[in-house]
N, C-alpha and C positions, 0 to 999 in steps of 0.2 A: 380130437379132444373137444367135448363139449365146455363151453365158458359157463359162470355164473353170471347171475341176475346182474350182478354189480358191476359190471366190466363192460363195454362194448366194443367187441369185437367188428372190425372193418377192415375193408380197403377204401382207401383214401386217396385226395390228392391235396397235393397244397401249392401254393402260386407265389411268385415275387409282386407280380403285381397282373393288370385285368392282360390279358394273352401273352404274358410274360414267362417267365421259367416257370416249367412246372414239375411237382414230384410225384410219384407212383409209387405206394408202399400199403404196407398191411399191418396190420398192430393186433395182437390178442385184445388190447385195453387204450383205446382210442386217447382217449382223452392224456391218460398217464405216456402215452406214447406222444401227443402236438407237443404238451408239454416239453419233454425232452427236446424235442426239434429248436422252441424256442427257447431253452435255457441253452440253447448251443451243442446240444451232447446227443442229439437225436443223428446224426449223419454227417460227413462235411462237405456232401453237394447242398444240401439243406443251406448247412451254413455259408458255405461258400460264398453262392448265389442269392441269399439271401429271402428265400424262401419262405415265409414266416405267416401264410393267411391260409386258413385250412376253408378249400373254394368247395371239395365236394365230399359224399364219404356214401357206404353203402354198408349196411348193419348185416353181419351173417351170426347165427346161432354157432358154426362149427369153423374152427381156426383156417382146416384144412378147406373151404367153401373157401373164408376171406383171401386165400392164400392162392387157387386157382385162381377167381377172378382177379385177383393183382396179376398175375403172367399171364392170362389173357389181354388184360389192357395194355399192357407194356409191348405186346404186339400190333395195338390198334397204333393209326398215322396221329398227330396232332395233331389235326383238327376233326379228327373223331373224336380224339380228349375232349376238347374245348367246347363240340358238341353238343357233348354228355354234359359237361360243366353248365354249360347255359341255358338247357332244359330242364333244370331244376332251379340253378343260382342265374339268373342273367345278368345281373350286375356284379358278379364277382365278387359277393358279401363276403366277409368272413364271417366262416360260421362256427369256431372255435369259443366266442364267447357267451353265446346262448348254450351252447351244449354244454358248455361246461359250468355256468349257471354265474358268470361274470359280469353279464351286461349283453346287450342287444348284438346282433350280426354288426359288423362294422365294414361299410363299401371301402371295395379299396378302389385306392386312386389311378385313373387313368394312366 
């Protein structure tokens, strides 16, 4: 299934904090998907563990793309994640509130 303009479709990850918990997911529509995660309703390893800073994300045009590369990374070790994470974000910004047009990336805490 192709997405519309409107939506961004990804695979994600999101962290409790900088090499802390982290999650592995995919969303047709990113943003309406963190969202959930933070109103409590997205997952309850999410919530559990408190999971709440969206650290990386990779934009794919077709569901079925964003949805491979989720179970491919779910394969890699943890510090291939974290890898990945810090070659783009190094400091563990959160980057949920630039993208979703909130306010600047916000570092999380050590």
């Amino acid at each position: 299934m192709r997405v519309d303009e409107n939506r961004l479709t990804a695979t994600y990850m999101m962290a409790s904090q900088r090499h802390g918990t982290i999650y592995l997911g995919s969303a047709l529509d990113l943003i309406s998907r963190v969202t959930e995660h933070l109103e409590g309703n997205g997952s309850r390893f999410v919530a559990k563990y408190g999971v709440t800073r969206l650290v990386w994300f990779q934009p794919f045009m077709l569901v079925a793309d964003a949805r491979a590369r989720e179970y491919e990374l779910k394969k890699w070790r943890r510090d291939w994640k974290i890898e990945l994470i810090e070659k783009d974000n190094r400091d563990w910004h959160d980057l949920f509130p630039t993208l979703s047009g909130s306010g600047p990336a916000k570092p999380l805490k050590p």
